[in-house]
Backbone as numpy.savetxt, mean C-alpha at the origin, in Angstrom:
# Nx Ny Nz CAx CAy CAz Cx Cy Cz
2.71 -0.22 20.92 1.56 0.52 20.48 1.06 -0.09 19.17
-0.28 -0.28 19.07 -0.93 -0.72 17.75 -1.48 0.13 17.39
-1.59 0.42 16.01 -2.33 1.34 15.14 -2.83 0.40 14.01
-4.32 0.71 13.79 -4.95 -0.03 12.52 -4.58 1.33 11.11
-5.03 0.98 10.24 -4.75 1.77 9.44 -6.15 1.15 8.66
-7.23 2.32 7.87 -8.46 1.52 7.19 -7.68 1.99 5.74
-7.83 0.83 5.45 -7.29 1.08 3.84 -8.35 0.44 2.70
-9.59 0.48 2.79 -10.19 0.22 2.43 -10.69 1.06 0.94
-9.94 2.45 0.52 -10.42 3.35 -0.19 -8.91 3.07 -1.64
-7.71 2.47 -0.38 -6.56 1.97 -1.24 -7.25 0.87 -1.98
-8.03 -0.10 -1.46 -8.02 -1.21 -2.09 -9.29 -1.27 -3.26
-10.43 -0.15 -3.32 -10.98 0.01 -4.25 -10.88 0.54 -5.40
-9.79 1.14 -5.12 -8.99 1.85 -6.13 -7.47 1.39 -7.12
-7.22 0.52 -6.13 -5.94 -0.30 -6.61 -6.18 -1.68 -6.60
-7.25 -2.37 -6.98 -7.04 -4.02 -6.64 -5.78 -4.47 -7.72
-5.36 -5.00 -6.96 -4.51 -5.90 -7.82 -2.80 -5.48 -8.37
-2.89 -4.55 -7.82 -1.68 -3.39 -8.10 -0.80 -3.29 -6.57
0.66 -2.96 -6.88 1.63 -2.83 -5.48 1.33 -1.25 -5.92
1.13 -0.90 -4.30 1.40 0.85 -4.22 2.46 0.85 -3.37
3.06 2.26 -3.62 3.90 2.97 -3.04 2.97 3.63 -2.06
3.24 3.55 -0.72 2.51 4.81 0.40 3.54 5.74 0.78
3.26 6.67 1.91 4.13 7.63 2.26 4.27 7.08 3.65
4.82 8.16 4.55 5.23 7.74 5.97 4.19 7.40 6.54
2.81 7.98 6.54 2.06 7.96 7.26 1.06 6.85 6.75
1.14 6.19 6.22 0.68 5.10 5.43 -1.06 5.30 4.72
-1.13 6.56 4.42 -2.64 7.19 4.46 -2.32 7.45 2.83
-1.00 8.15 2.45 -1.36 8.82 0.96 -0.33 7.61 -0.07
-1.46 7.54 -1.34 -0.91 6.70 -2.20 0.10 7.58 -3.11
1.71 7.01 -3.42 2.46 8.09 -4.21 2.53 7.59 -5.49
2.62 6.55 -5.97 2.59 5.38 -7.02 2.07 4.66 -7.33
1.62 3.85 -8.45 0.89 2.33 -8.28 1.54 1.62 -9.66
1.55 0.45 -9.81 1.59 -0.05 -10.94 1.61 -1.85 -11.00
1.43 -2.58 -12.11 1.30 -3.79 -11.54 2.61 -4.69 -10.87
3.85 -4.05 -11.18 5.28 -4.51 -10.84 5.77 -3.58 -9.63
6.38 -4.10 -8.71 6.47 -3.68 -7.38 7.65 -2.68 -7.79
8.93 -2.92 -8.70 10.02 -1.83 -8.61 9.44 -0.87 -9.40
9.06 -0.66 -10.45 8.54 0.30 -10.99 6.89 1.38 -10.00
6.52 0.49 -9.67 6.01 1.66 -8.10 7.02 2.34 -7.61
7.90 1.34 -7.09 9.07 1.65 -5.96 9.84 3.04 -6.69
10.42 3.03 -7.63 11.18 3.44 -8.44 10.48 5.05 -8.82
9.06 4.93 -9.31 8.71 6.36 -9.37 8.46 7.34 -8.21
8.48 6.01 -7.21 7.79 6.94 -5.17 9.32 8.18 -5.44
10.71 7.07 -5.97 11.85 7.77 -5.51 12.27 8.82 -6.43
11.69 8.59 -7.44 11.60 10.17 -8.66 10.82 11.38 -8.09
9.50 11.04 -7.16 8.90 11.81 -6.83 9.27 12.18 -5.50
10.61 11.62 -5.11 11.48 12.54 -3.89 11.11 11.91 -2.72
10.44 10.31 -2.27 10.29 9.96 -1.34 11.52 9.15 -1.13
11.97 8.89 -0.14 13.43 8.02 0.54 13.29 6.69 1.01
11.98 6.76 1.83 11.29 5.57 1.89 10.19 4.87 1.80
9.75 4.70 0.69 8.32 4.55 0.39 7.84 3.48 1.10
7.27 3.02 1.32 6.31 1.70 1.72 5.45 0.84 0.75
5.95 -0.06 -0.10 5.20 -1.05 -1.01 3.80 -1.83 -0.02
3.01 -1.84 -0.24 1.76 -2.97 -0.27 1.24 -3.68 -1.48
1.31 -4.69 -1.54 0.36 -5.32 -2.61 -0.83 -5.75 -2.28
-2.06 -4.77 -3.12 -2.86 -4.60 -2.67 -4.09 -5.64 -3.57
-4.73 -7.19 -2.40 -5.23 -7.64 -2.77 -6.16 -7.66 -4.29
-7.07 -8.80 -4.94 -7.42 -8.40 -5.63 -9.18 -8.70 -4.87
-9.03 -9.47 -4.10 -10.48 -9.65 -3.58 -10.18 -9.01 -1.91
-10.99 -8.65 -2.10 -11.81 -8.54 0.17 -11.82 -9.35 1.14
-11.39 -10.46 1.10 -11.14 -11.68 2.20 -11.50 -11.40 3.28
-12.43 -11.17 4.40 -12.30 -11.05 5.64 -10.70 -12.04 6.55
-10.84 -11.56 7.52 -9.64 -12.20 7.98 -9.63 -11.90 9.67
-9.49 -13.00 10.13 -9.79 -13.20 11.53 -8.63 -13.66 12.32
-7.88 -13.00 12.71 -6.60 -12.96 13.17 -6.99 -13.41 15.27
-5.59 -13.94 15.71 -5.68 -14.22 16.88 -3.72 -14.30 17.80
-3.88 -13.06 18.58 -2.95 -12.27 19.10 -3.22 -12.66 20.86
-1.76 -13.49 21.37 -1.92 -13.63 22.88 -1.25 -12.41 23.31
């Protein structure tokens, strides 16, 4: 099963920064410019497994190709 995810509202808001997401990969729990210190507050704020992204600093289109 594929699922897109639009994260387009993450990346206007965070360029350039690793976030912490939640399970559902929709809510941001953390951000900061160093990936453990995201990581590290997701798990103060009681998440178990956060999900890091580092979230571009530009918009790149990107044209991917899947057999």
């Amino acid at each position: 099963m594929k699922v897109n995810y639009n994260l387009t509202k993450i990346f206007n808001n965070y360029k350039g920064l690793w976030v912490a997401l939640d399970s559902s990969l929709k809510q941001v729990i953390s951000s900061d410019k160093k990936a453990e210190k995201a990581y590290n507050e997701a798990l103060k704020k009681g998440y178990q497994k956060p999900t890091l992204f580092k979230v571009p600093r530009e918009n790149l289109p990107y044209f991917g190709f899947a057999k």
